[in-house]
CHARMM-style PDB file with segment names, atoms N, HN, CA, C and O in Angstrom:
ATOM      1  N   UNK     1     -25.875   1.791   4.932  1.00  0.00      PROA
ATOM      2  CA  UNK     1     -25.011   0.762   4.408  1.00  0.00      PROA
ATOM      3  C   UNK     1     -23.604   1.296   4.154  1.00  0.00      PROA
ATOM      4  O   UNK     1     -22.580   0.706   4.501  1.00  0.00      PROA
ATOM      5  N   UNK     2     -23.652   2.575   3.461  1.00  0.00      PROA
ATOM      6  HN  UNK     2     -24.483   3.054   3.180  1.00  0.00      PROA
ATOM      7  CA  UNK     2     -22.032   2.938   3.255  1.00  0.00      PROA
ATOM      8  C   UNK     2     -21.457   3.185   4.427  1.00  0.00      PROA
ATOM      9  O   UNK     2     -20.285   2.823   4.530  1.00  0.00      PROA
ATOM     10  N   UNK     3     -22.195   3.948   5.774  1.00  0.00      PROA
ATOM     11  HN  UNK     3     -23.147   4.242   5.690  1.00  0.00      PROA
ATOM     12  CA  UNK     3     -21.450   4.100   7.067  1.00  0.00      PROA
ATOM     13  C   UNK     3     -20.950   2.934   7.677  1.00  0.00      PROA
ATOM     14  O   UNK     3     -20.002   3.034   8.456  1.00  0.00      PROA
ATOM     15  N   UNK     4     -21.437   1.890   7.440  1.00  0.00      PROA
ATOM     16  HN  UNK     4     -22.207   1.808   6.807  1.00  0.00      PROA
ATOM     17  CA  UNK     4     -21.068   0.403   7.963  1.00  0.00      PROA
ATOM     18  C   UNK     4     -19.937   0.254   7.063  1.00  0.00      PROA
ATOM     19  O   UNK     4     -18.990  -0.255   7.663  1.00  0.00      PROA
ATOM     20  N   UNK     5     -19.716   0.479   5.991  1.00  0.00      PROA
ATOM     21  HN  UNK     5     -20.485   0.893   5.503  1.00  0.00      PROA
ATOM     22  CA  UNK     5     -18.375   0.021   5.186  1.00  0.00      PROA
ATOM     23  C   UNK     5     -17.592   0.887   5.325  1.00  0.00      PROA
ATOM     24  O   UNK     5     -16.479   0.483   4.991  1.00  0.00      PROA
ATOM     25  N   UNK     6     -17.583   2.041   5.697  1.00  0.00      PROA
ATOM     26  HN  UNK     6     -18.488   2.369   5.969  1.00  0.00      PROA
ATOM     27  CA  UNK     6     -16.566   3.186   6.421  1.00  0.00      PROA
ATOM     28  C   UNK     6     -15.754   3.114   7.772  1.00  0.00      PROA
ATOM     29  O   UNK     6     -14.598   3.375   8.106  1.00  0.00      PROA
ATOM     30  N   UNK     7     -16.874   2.647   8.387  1.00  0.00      PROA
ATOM     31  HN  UNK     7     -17.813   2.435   8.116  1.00  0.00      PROA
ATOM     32  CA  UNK     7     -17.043   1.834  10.199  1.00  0.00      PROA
ATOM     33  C   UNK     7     -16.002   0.897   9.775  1.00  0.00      PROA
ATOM     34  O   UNK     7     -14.924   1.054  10.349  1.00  0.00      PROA
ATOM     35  N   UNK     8     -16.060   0.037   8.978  1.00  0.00      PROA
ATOM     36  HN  UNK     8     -16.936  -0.090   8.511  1.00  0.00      PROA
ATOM     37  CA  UNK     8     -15.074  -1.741   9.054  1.00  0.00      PROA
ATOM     38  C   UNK     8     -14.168  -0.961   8.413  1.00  0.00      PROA
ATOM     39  O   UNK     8     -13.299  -1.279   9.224  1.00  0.00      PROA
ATOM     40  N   UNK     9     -13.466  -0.064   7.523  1.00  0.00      PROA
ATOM     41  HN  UNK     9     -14.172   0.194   6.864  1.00  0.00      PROA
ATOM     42  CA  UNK     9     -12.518  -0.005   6.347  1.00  0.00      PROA
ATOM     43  C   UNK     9     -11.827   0.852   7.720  1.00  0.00      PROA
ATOM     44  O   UNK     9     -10.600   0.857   7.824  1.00  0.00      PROA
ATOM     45  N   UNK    10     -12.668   1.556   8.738  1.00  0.00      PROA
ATOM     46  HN  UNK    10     -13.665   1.552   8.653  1.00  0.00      PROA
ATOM     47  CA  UNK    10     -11.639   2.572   9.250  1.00  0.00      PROA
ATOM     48  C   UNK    10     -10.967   1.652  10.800  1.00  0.00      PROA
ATOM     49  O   UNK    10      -9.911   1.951  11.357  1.00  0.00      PROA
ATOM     50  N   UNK    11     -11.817   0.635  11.191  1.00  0.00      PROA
ATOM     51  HN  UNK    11     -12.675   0.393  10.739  1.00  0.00      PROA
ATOM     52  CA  UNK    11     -11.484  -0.234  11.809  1.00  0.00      PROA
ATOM     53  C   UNK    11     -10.024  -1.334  11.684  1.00  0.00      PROA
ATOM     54  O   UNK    11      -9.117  -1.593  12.475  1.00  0.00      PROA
ATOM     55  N   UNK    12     -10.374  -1.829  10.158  1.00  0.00      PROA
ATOM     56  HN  UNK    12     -11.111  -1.618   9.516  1.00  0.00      PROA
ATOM     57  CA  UNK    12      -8.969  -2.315   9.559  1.00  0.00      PROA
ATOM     58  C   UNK    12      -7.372  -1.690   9.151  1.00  0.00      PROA
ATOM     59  O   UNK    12      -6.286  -2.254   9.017  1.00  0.00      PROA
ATOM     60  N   UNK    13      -7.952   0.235   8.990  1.00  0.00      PROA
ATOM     61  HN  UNK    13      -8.834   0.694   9.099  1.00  0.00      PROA
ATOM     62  CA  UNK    13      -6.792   0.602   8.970  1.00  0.00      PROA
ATOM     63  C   UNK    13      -5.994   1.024  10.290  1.00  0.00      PROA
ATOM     64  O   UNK    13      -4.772   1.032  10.440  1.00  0.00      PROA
ATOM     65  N   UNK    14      -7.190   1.446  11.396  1.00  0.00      PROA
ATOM     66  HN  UNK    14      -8.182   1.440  11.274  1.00  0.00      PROA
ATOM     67  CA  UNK    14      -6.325   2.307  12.516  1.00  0.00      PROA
ATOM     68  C   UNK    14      -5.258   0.992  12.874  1.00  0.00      PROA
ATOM     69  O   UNK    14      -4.422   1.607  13.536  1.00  0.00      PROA
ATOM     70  N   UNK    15      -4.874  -0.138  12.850  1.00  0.00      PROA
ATOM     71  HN  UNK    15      -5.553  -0.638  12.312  1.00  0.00      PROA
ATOM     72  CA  UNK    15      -3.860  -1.070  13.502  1.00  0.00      PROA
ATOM     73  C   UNK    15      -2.666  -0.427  12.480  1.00  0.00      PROA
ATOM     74  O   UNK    15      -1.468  -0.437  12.763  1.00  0.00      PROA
ATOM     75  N   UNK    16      -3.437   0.323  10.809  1.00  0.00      PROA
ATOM     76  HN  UNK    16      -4.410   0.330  10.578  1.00  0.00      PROA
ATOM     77  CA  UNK    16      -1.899  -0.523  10.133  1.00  0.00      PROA
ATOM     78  C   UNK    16      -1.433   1.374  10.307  1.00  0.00      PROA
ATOM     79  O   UNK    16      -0.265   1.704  10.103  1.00  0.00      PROA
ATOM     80  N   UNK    17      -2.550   2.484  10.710  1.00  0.00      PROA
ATOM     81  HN  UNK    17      -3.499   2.215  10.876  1.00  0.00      PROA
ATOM     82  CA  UNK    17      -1.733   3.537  11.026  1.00  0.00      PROA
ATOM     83  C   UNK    17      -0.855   3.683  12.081  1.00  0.00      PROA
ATOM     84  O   UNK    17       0.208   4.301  12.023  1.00  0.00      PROA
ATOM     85  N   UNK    18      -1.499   2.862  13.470  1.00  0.00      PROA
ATOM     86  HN  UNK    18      -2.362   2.360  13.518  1.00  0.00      PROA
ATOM     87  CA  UNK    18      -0.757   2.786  14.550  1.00  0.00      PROA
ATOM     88  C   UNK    18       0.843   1.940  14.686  1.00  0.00      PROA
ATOM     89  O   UNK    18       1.644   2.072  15.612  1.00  0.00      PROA
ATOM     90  N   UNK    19       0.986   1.082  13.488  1.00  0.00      PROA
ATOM     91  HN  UNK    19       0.335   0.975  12.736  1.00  0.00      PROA
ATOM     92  CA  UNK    19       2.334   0.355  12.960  1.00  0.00      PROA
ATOM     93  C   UNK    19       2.981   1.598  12.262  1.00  0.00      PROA
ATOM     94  O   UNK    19       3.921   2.150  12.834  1.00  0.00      PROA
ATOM     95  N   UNK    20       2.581   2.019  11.190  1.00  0.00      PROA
ATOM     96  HN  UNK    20       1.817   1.570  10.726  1.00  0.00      PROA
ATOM     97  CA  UNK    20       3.013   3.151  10.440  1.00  0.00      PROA
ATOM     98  C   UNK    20       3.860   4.483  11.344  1.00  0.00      PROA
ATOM     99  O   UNK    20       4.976   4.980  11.187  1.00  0.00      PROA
ATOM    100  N   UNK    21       2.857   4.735  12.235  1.00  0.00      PROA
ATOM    101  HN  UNK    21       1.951   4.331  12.362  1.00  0.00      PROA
ATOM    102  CA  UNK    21       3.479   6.115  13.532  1.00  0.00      PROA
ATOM    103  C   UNK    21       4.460   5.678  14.386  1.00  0.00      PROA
ATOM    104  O   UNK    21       5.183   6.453  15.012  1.00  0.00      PROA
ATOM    105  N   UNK    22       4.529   4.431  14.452  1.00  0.00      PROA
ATOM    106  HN  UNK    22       3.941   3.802  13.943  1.00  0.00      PROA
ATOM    107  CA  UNK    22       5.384   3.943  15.535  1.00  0.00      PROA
ATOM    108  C   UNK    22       6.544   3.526  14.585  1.00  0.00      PROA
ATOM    109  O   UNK    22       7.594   3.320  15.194  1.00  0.00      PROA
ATOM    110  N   UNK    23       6.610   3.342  13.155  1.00  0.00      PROA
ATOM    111  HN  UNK    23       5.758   3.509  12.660  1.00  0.00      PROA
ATOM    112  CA  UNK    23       7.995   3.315  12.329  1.00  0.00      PROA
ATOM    113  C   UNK    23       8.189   3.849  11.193  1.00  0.00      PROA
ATOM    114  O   UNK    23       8.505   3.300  10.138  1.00  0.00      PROA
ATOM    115  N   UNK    24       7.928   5.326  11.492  1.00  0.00      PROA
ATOM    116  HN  UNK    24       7.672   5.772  12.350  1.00  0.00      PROA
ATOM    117  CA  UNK    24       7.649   5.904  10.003  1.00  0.00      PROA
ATOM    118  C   UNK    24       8.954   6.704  10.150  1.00  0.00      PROA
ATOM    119  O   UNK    24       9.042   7.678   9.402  1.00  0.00      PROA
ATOM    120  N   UNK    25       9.889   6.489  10.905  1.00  0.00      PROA
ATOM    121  HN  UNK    25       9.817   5.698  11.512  1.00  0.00      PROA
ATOM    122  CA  UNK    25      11.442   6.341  10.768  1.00  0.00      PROA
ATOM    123  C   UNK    25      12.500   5.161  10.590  1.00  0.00      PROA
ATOM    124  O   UNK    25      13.665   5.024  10.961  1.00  0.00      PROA
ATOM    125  N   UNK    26      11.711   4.456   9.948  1.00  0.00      PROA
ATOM    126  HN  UNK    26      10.764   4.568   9.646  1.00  0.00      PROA
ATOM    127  CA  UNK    26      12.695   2.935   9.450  1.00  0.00      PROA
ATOM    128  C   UNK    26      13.282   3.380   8.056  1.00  0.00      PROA
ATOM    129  O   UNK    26      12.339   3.525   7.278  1.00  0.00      PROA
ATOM    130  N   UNK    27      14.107   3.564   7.644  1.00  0.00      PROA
ATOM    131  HN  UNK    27      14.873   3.446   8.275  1.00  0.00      PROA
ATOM    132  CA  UNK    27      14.808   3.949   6.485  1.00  0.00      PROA
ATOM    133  C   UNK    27      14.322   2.449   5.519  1.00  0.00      PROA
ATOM    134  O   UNK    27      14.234   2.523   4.293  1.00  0.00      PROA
ATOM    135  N   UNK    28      14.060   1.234   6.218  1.00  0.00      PROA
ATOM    136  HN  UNK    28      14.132   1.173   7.214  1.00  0.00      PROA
ATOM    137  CA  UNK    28      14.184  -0.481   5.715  1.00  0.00      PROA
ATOM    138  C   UNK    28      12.438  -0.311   5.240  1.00  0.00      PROA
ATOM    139  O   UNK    28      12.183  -0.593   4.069  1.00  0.00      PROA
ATOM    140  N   UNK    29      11.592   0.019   5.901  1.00  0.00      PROA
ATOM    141  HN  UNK    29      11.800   0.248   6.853  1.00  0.00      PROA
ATOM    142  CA  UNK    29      10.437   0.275   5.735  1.00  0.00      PROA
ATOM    143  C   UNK    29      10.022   1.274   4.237  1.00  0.00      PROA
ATOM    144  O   UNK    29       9.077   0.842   3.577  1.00  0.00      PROA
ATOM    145  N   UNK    30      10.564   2.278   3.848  1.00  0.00      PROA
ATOM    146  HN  UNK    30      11.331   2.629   4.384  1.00  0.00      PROA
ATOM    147  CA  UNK    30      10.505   3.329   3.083  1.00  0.00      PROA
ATOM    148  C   UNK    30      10.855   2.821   1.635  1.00  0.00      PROA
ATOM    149  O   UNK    30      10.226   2.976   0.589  1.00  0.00      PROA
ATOM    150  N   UNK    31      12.272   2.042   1.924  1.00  0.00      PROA
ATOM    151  HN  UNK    31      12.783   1.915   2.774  1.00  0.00      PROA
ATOM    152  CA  UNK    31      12.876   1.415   1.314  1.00  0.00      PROA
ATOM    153  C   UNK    31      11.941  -0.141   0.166  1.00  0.00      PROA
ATOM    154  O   UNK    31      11.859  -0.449  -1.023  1.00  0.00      PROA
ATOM    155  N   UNK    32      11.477  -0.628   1.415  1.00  0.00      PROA
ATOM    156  HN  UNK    32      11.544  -0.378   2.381  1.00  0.00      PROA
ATOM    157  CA  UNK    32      10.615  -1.652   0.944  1.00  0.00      PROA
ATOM    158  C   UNK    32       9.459  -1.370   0.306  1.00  0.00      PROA
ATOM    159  O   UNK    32       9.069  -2.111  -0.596  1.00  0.00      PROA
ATOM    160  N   UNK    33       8.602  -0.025   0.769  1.00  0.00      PROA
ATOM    161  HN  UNK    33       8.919   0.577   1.502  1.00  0.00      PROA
ATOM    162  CA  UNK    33       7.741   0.201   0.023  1.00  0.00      PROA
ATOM    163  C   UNK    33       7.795   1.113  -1.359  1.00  0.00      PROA
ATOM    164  O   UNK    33       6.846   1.647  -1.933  1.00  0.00      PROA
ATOM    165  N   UNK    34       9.031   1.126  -1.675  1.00  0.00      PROA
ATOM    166  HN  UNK    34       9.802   0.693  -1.209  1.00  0.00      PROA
ATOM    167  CA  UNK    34       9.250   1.984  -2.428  1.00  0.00      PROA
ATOM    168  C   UNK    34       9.390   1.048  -3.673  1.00  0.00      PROA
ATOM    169  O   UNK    34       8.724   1.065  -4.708  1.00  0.00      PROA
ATOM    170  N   UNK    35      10.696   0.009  -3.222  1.00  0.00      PROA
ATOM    171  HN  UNK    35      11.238  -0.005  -2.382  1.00  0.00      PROA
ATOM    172  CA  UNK    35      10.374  -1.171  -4.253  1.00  0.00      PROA
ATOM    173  C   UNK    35       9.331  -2.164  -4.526  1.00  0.00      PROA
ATOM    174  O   UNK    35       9.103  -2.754  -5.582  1.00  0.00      PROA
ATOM    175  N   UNK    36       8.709  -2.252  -3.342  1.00  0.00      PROA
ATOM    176  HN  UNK    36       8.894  -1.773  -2.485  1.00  0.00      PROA
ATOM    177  CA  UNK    36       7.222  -2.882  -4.106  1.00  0.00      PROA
ATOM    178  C   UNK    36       6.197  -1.409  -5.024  1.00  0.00      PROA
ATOM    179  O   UNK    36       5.254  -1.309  -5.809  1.00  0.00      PROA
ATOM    180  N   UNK    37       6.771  -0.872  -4.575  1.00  0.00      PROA
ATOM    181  HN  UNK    37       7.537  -0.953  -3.938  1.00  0.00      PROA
ATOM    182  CA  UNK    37       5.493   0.235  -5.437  1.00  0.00      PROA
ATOM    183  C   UNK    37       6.391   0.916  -7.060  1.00  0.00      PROA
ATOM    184  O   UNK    37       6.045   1.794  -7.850  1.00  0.00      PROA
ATOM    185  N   UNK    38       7.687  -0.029  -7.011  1.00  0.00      PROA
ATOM    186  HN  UNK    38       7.969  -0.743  -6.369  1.00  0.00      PROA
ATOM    187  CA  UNK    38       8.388   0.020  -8.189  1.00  0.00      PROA
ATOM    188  C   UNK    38       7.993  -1.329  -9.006  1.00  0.00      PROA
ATOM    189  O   UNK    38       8.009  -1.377 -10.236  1.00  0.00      PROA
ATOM    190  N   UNK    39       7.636  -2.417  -8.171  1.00  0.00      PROA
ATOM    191  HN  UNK    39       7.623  -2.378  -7.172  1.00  0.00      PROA
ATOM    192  CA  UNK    39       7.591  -3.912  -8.931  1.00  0.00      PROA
ATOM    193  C   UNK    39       5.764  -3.510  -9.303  1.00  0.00      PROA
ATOM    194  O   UNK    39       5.361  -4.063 -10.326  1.00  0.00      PROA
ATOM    195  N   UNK    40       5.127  -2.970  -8.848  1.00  0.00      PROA
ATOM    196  HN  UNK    40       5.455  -2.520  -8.017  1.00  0.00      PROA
ATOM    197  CA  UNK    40       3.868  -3.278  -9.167  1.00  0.00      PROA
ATOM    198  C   UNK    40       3.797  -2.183 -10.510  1.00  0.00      PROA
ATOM    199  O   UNK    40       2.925  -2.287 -11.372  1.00  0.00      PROA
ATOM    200  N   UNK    41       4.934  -1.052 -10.534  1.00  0.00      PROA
ATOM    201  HN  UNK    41       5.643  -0.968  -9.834  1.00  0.00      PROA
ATOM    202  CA  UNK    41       4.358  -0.060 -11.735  1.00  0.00      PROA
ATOM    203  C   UNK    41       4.952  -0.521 -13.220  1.00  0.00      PROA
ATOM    204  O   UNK    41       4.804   0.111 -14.266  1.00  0.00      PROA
ATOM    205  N   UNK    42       5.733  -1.905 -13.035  1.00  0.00      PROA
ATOM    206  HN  UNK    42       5.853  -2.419 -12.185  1.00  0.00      PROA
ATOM    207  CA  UNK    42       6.375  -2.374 -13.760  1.00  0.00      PROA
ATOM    208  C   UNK    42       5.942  -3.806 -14.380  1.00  0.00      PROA
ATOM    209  O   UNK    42       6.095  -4.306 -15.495  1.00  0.00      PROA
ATOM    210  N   UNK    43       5.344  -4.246 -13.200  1.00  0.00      PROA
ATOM    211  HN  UNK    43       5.219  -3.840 -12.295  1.00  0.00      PROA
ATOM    212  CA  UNK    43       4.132  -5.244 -13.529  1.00  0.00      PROA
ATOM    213  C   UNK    43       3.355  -5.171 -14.554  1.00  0.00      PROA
ATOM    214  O   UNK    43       3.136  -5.935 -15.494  1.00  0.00      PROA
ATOM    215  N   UNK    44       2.796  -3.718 -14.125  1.00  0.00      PROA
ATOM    216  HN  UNK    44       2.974  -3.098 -13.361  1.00  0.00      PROA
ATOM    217  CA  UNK    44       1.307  -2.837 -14.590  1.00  0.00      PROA
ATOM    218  C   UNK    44       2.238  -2.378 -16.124  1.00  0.00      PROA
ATOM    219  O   UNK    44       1.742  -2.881 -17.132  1.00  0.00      PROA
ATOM    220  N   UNK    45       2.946  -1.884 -16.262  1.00  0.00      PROA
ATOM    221  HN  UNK    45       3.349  -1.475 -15.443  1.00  0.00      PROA
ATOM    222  CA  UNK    45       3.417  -1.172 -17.672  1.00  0.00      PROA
ATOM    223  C   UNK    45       3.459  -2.927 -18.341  1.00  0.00      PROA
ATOM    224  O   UNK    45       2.510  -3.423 -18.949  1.00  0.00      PROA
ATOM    225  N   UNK    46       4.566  -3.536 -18.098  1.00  0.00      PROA
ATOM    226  HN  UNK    46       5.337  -3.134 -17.605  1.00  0.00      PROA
ATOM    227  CA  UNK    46       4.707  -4.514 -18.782  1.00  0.00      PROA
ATOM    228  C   UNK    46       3.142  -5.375 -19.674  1.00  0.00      PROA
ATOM    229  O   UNK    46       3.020  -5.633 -20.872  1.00  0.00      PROA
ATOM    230  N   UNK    47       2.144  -5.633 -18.513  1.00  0.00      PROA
ATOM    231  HN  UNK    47       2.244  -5.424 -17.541  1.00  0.00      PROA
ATOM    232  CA  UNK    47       0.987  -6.161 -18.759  1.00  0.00      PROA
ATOM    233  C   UNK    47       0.060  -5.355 -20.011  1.00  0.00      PROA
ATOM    234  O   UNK    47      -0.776  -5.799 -20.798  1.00  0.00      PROA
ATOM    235  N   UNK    48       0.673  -3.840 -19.784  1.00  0.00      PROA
ATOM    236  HN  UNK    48       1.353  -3.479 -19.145  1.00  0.00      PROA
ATOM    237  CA  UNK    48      -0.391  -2.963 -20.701  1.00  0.00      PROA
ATOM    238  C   UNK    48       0.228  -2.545 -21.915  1.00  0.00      PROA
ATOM    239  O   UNK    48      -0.410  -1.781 -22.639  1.00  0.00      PROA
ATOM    240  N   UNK    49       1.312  -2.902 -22.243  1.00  0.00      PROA
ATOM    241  HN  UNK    49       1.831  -3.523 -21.656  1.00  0.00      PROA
ATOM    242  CA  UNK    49       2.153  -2.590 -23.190  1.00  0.00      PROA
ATOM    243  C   UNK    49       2.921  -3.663 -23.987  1.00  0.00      PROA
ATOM    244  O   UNK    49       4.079  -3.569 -24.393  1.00  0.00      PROA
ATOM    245  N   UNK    50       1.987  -4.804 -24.154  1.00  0.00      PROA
ATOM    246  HN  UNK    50       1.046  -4.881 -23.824  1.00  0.00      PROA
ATOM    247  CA  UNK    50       2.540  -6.366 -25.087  1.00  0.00      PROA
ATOM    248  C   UNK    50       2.447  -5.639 -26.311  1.00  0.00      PROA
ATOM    249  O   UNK    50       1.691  -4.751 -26.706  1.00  0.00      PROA
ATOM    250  N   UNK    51       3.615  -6.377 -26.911  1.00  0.00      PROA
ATOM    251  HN  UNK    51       4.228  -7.099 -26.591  1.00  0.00      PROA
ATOM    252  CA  UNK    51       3.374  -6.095 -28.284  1.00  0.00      PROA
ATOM    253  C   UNK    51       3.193  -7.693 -28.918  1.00  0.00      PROA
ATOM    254  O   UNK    51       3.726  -8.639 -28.337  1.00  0.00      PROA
ATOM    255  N   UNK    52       2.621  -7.827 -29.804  1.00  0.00      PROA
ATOM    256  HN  UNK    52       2.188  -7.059 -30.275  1.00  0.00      PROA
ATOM    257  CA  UNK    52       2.296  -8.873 -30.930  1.00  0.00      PROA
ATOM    258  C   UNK    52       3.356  -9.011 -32.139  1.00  0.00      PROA
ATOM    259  OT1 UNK    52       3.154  -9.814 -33.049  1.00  0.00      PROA
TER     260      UNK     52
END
């Protein structure tokens, strides 16, 4: 059962590595993931840190 969920998980990524190798010189790409991986740690602090 886990080799079958290894099988599909490695199936779904080889497209997004083969996008990745073919533009892992986009300065716009680096850029973008940098600010979504800034909006989500800011998301995440905000959500865990309410005050009353």
């Amino acid at each position: 059962m886990i080799d079958g969920i290894i099988e599909k998980l490695n199936e779904w990524v080889e497209p997004i590595h083969a996008w990745l190798d073919a533009n892992h010189s986009n300065p716009l790409m680096w850029l973008a993931f940098f600010l979504i991986g800034l909006a989500v740690f800011f998301i995440t602090y905000n959500a865990l840190h309410k005050d009353k």
